[in-house]
DRENPAGU-93565 format. One record per residue (C-alpha): x, y, z; residue in three letters; residue number from 1. Coordinates in nm, 2 decimals. Example, Ala and Ser with C-alpha at 12.3 -4.5 7.8 and 13.67 -1.06 7.14 Angstrom:
! residues 2
+--------+--------+--------+------+-----+
:     xx :     yy :     zz : code : pos :
+--------+--------+--------+------+-----+
:   1.23 :  -0.45 :   0.78 :  ala :   1 :
:   1.37 :  -0.11 :   0.71 :  ser :   2 :
+--------+--------+--------+------+-----+
END
This chain:
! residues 343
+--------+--------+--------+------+-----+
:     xx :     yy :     zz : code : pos :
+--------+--------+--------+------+-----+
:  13.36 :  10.40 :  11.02 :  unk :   1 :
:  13.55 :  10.16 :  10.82 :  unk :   2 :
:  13.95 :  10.13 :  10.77 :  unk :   3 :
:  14.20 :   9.90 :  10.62 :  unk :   4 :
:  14.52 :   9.79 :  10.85 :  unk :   5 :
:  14.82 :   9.61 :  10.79 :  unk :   6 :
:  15.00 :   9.50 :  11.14 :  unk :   7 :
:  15.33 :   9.42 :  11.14 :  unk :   8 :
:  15.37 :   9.28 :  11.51 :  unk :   9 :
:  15.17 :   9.04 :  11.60 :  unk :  10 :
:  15.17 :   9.15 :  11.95 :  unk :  11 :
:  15.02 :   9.48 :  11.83 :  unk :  12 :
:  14.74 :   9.31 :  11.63 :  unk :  13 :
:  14.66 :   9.08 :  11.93 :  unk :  14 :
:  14.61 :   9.37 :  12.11 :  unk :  15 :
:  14.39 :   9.56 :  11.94 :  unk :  16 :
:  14.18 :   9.26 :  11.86 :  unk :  17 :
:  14.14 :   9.23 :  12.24 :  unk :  18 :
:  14.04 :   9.55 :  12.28 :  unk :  19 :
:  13.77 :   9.52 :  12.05 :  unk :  20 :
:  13.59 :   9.25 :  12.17 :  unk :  21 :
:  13.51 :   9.44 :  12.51 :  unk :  22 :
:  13.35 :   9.69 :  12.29 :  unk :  23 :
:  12.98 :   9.63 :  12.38 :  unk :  24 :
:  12.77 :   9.52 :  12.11 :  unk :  25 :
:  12.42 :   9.67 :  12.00 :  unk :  26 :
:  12.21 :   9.50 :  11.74 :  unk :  27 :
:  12.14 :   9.67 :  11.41 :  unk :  28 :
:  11.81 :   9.94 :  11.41 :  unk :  29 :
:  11.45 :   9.70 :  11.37 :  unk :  30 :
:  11.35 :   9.94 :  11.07 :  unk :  31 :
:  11.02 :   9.75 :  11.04 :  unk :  32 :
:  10.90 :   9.77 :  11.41 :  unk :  33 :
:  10.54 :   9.76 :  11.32 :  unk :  34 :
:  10.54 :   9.45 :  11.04 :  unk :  35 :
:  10.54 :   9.48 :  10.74 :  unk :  36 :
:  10.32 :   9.38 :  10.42 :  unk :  37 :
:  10.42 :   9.17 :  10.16 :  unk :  38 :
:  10.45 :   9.26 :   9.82 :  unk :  39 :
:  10.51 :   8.99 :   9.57 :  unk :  40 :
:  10.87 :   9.07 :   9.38 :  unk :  41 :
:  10.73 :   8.98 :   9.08 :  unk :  42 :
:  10.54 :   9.31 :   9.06 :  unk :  43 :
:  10.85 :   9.50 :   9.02 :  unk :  44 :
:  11.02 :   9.27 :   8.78 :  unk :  45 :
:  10.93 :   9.28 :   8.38 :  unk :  46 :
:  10.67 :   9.19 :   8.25 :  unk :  47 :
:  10.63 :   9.45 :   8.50 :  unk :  48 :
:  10.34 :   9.62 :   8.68 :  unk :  49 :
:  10.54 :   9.87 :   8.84 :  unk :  50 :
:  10.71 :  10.02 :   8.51 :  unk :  51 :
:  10.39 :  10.04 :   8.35 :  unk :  52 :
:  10.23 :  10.24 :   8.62 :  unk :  53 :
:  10.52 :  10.49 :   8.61 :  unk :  54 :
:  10.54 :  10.51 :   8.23 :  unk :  55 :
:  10.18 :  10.59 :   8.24 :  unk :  56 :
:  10.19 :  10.79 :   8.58 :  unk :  57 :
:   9.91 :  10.56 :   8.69 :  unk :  58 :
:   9.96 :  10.67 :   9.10 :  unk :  59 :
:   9.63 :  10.60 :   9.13 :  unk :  60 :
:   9.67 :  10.22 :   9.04 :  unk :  61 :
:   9.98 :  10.19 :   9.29 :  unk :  62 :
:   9.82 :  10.36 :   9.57 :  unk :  63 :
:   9.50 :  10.12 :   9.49 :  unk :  64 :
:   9.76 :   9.77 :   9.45 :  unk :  65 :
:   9.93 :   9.88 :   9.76 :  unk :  66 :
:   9.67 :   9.94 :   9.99 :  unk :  67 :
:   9.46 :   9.66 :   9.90 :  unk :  68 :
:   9.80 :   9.42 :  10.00 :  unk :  69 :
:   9.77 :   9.61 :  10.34 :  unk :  70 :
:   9.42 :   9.60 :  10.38 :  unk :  71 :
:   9.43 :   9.16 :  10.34 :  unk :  72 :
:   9.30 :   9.13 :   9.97 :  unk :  73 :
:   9.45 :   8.79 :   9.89 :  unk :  74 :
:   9.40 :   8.60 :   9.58 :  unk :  75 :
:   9.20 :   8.28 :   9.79 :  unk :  76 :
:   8.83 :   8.52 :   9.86 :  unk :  77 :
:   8.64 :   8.78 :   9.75 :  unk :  78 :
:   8.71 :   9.11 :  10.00 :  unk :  79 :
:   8.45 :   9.36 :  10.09 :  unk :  80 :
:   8.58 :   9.68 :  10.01 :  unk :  81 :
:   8.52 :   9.98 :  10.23 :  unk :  82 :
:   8.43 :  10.23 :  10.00 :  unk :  83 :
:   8.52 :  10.61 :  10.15 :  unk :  84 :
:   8.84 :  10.44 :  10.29 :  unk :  85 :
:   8.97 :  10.30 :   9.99 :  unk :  86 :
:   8.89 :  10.66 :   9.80 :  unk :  87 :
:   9.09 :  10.81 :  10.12 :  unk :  88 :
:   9.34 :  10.61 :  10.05 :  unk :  89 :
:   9.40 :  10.75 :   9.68 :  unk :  90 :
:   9.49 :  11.04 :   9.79 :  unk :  91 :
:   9.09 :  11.20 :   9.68 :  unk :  92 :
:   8.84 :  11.38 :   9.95 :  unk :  93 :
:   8.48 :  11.16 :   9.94 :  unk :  94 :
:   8.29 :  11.36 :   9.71 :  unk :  95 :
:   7.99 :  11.10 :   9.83 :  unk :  96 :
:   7.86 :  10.77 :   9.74 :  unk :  97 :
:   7.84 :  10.80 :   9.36 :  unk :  98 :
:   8.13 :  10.98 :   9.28 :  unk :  99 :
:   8.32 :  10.77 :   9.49 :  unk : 100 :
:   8.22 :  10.44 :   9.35 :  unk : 101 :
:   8.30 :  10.60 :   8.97 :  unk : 102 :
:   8.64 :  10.73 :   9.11 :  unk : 103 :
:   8.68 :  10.30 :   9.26 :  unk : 104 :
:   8.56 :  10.15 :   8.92 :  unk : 105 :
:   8.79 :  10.34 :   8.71 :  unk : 106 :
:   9.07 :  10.21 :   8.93 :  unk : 107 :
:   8.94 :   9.87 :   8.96 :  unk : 108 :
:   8.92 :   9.89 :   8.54 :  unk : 109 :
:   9.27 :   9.95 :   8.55 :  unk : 110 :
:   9.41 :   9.68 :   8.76 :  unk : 111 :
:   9.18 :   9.43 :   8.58 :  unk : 112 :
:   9.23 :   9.48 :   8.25 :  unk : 113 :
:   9.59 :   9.68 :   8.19 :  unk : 114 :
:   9.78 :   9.52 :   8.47 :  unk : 115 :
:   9.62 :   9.22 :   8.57 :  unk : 116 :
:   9.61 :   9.21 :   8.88 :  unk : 117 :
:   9.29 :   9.25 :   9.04 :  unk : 118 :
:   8.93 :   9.07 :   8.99 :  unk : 119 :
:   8.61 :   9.27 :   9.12 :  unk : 120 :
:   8.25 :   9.23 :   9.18 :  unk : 121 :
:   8.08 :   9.54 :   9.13 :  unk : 122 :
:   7.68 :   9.47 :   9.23 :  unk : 123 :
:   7.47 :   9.77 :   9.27 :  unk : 124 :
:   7.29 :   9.88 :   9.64 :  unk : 125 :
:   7.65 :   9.69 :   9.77 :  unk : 126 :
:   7.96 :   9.73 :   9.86 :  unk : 127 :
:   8.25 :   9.62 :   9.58 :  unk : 128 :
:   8.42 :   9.35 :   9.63 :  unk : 129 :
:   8.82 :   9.22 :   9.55 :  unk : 130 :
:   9.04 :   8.95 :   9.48 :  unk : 131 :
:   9.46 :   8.93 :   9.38 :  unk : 132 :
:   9.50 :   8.78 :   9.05 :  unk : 133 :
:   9.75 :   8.54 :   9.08 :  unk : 134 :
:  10.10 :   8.67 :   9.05 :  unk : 135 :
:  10.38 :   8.46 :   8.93 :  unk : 136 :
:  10.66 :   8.35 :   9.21 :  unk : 137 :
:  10.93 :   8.51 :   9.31 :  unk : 138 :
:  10.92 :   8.62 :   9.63 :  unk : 139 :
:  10.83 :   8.90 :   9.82 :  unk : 140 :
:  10.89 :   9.27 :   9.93 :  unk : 141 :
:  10.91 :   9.33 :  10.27 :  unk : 142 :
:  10.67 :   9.73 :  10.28 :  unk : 143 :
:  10.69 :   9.87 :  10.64 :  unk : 144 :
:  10.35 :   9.92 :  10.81 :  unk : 145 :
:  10.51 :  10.27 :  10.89 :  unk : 146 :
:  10.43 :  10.38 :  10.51 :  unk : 147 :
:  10.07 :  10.35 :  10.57 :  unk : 148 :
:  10.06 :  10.47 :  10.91 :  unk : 149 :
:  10.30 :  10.74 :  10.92 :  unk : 150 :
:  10.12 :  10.89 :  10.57 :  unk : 151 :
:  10.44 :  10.81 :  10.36 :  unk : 152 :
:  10.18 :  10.66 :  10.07 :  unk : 153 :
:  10.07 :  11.02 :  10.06 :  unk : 154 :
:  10.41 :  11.21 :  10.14 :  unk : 155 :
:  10.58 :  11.02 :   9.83 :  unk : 156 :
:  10.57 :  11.05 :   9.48 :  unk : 157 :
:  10.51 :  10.82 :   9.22 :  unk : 158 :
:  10.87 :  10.79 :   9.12 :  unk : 159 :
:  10.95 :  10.78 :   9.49 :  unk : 160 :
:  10.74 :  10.53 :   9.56 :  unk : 161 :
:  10.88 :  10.29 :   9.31 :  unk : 162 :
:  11.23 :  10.33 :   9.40 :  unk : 163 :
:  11.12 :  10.28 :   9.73 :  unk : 164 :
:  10.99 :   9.92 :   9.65 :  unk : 165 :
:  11.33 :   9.83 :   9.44 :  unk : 166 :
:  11.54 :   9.96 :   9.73 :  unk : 167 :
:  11.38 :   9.78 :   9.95 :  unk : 168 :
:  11.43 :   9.46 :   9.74 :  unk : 169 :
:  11.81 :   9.51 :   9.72 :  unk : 170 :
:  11.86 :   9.59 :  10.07 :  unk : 171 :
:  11.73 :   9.22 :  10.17 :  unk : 172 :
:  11.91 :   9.01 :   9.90 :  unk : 173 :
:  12.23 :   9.21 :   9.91 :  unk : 174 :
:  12.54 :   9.02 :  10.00 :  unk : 175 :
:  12.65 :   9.31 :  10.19 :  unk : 176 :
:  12.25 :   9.36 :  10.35 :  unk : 177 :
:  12.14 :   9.66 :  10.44 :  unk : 178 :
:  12.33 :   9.81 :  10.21 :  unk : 179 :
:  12.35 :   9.71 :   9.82 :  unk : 180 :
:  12.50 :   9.89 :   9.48 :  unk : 181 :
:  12.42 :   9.82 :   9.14 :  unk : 182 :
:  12.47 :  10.04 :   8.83 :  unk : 183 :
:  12.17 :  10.30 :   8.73 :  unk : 184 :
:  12.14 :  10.16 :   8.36 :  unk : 185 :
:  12.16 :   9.76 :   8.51 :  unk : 186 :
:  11.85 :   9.89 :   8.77 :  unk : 187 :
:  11.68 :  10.09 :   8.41 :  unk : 188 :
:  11.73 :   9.82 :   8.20 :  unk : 189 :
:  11.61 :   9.58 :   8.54 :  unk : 190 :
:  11.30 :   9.75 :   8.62 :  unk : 191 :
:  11.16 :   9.90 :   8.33 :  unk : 192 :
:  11.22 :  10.24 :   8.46 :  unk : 193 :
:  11.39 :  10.53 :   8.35 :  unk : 194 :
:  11.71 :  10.68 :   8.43 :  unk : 195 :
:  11.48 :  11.03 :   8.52 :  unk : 196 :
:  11.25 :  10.83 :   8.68 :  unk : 197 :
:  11.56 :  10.63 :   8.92 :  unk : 198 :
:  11.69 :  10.95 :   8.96 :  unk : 199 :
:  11.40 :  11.16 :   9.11 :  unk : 200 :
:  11.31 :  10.87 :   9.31 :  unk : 201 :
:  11.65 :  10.87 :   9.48 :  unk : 202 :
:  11.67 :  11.24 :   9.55 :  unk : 203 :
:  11.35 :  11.22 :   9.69 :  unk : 204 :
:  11.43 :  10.98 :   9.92 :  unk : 205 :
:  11.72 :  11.12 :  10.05 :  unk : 206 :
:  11.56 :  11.43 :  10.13 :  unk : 207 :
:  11.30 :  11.26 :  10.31 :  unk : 208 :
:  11.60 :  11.13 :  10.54 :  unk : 209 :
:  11.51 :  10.76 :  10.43 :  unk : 210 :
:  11.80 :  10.70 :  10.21 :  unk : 211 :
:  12.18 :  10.75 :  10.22 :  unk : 212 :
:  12.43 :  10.71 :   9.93 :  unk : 213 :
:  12.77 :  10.73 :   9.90 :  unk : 214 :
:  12.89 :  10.84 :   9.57 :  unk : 215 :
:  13.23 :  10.71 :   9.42 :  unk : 216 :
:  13.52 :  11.00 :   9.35 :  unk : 217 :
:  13.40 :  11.22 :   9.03 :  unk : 218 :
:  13.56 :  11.07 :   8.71 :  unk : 219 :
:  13.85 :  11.32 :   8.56 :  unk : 220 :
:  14.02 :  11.34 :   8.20 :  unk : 221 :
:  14.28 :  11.08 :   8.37 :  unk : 222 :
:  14.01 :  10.88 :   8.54 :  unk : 223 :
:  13.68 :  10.88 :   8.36 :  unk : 224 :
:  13.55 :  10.55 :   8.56 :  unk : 225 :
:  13.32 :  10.55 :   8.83 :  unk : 226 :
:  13.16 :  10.27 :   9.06 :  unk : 227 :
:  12.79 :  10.22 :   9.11 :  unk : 228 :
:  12.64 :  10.39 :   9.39 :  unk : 229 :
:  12.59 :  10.21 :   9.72 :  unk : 230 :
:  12.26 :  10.24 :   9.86 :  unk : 231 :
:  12.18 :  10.25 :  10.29 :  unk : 232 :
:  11.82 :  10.21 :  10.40 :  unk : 233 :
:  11.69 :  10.48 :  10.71 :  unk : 234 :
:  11.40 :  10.34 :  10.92 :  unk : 235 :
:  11.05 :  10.54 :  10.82 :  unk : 236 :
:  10.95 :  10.80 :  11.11 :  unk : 237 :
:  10.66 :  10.97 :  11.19 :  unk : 238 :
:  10.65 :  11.29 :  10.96 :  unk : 239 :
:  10.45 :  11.51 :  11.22 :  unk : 240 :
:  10.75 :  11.47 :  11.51 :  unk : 241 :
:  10.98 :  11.63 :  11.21 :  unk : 242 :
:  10.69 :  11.91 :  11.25 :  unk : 243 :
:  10.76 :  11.91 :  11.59 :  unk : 244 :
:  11.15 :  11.95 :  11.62 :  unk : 245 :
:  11.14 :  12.20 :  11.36 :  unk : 246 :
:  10.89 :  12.45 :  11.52 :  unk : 247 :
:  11.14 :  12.38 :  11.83 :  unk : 248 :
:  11.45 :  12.54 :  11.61 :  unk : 249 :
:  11.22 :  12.82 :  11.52 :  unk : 250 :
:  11.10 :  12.92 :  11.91 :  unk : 251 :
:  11.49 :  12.85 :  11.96 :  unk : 252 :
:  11.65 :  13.04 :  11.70 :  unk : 253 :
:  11.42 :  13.22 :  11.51 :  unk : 254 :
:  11.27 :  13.17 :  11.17 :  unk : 255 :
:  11.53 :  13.39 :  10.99 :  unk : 256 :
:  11.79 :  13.18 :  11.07 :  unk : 257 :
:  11.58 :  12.80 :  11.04 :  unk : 258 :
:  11.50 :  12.91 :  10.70 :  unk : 259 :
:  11.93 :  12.96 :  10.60 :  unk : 260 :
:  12.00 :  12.66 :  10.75 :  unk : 261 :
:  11.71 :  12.46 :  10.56 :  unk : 262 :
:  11.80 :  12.61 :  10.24 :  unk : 263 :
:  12.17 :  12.48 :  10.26 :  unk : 264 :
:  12.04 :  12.14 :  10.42 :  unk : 265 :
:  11.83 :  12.13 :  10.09 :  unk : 266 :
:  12.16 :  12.20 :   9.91 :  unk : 267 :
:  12.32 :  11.88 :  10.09 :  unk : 268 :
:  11.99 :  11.68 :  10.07 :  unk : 269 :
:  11.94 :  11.69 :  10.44 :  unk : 270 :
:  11.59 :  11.81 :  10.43 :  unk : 271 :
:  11.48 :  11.63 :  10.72 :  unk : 272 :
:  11.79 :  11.59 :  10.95 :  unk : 273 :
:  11.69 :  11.84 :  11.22 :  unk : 274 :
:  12.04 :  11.77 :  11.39 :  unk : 275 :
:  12.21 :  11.85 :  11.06 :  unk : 276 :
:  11.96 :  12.16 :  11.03 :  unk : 277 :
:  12.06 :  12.30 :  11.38 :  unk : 278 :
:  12.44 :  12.27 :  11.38 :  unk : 279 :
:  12.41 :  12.50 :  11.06 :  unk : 280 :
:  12.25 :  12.71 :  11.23 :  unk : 281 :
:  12.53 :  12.70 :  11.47 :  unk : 282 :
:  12.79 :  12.69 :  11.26 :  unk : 283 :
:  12.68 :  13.02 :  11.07 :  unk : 284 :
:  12.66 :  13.18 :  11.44 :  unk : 285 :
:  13.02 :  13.05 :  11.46 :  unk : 286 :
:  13.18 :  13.17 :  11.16 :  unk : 287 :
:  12.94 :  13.49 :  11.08 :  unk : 288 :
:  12.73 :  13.48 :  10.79 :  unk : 289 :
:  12.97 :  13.59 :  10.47 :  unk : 290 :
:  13.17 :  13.33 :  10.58 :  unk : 291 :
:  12.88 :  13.05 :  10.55 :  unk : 292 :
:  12.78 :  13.21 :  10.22 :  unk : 293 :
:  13.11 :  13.20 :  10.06 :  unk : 294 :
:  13.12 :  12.80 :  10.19 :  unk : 295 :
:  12.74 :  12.74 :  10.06 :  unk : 296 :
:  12.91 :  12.92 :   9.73 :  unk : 297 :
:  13.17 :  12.70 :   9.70 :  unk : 298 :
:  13.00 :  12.37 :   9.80 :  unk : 299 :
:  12.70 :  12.47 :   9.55 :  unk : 300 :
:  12.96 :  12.42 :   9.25 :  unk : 301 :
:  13.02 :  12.07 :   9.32 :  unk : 302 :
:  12.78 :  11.80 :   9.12 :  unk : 303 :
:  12.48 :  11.68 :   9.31 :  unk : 304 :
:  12.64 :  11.36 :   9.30 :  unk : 305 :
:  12.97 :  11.48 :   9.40 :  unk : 306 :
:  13.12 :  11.30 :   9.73 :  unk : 307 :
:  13.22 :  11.65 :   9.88 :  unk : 308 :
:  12.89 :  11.77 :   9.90 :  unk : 309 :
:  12.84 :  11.67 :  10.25 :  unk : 310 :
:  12.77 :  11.84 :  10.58 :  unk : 311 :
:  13.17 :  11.70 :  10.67 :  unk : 312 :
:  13.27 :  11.88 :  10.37 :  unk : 313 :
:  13.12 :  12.23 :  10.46 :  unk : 314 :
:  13.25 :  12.23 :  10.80 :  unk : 315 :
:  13.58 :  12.21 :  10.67 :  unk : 316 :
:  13.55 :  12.50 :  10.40 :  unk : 317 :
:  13.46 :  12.69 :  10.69 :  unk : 318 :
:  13.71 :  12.60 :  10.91 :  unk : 319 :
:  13.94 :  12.68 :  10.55 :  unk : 320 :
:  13.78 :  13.00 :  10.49 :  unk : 321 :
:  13.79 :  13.11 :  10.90 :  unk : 322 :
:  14.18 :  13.02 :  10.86 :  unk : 323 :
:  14.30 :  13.10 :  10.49 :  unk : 324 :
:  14.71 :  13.13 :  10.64 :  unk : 325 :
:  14.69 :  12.73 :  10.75 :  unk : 326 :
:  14.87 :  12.61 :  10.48 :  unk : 327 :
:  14.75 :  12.29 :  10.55 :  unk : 328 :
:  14.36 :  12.36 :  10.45 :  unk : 329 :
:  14.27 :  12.37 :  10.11 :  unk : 330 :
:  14.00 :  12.62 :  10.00 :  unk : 331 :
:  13.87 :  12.55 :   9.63 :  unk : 332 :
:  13.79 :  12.81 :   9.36 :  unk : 333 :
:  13.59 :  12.63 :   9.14 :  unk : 334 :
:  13.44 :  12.23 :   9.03 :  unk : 335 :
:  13.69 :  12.11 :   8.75 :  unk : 336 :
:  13.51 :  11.76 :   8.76 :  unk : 337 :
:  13.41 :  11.65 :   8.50 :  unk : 338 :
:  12.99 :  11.65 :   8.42 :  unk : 339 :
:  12.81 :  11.34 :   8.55 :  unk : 340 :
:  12.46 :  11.22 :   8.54 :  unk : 341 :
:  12.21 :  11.34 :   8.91 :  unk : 342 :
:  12.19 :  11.12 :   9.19 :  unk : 343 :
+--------+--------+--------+------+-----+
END
């Protein structure tokens, strides 16, 4: 929570300040607790690897560059490459030796000759073996471990993927670190990637609970401006406890009402905030069901980048809707925004 103050006794201020320094400290979330794998920052930057694998929805190339940088490929040696681990690593079931080495080579093709970045040795009765290109400087990329080992390079899509590697750039060399803005043409025109393709990538992202934005107001006939977004970065978790705490709301409340809640934490890109999925569920205990679907209604009108379209935002439709005599809550009839571009 943030505010802005203006004291006018100095008493007062001296006060508060005192106040809040026995407030006990706790350092910020380690969202890398398992390390993390460097990947150079030139490969996001034009003359880009990245863009081109997304223009030519090359996920196979990404998946490839990615895991050799986990696995210790480095650009010094020659790396023996384990075969049926590599292929499982591409997302593809081993369909045996020689399909699996004609699935590799195609891949290895690729990074060679398109996007420069890999040399191979390919000698029959052995193993392949790899080595990084070199890369010009720039700096690296900070990849959590938890991608690999929490499945993420298989949960994620291509586009999410590679707005996962930018936002993990600009969350480092922000000045205001974790968090960081910049404009969706600036980060097109920066990365080589489309505005469809920075879109999707967000979306995903925050339904996967690893990304949070705060939207400026919607621009109006009086007020057609609008700030860039401003981007917060959620430590990766381990997809199978989500599993877990969901298949508790259902022995708890009951599929019926697990499957409302999810589809209006789908509305408010929640997807994967199991508190935010069981207070819904609450909530529409609270207030009755007609009551939650006239709020879901209401909310469902506003842009998907809207800054009402928050859990905050539906509890107090509800609360509007519950008392419609309070002259002091306001209950909307209809989004006279005007139209925006997605998240």
């Amino acid at each position: 929570m943030e505010a802005d103050v203006l004291f006018q006794s100095t008493g007062v201020a001296q006060n508060l300040l005192s106040r809040m320094a026995t407030v006990p400290r706790r350092p910020p979330p380690d969202f890398n607790p398992g390390g993390v794998v460097f990947v150079p920052a030139a490969f996001l930057f034009p003359p880009n690897k990245m863009g081109e694998m997304v223009r030519r929805k090359d996920e196979g190339a990404m998946d490839a560059y990615l895991y050799f940088l986990h696995s210790g490929v480095s650009t010094a040696t020659f790396s023996s490459v384990n075969v049926p681990v590599a292929v499982a690593a591409l997302g593809a079931k081993d369909a045996g030796p020689v399909a699996n080495r004609r699935r590799l080579h195609r891949v290895f093709r690729r990074l060679h000759e398109v996007y420069g970045l890999l040399e191979v040795r390919e000698t029959y009765g052995e193993d392949p073996a790899v080595r990084f290109m070199s890369v010009s400087s720039g700096g690296v990329v900070g990849l959590p471990v938890a991608y690999f080992d929490g499945g993420w390079d298989r949960r994620l899509s291509l586009h999410g993927k590679a707005f996962l590697l930018l936002h993990l750039h600009h969350s480092t060399v922000s000045p205001i670190t974790p968090r960081w803005s910049f404009g969706r043409q600036s980060l097109s025109r920066r990365y080589g990637l489309t505005l469809d393709t920075l879109s999707q990538g967000v979306v995903e992202l925050r339904r996967q609970n690893l990304l949070e934005v705060e939207y400026d107001t919607q621009p109006t006939p009086e007020d057609p401006t609008r700030h860039a977004n401003i981007y917060t970065p959620a430590p990766f978790y381990n997809p199978a406890d989500l599993e877990k705490r969901l298949h508790t709301l259902q022995t708890r409340h009951g599929l019926p009402a697990l499957a409302r809640a999810q589809s209006v934490a789908h509305l408010l890109y929640e997807d994967a905030d199991t508190a935010i999925i069981e207070k819904l569920i609450l909530l529409e205990f609270r207030y009755g069901r007609p009551t939650m679907a006239q709020a879901v209604h209401l909310l469902g009108q506003k842009k998907p980048d809207n800054p009402k379209r928050t859990f905050a935002y539906l509890v107090g439709l509800l609360q509007a809707l519950a008392n419609p005599s309070d002259p002091g809550v306001d209950v909307p009839t209809e989004d006279k925004t005007l139209h925006s571009s997605p998240p």
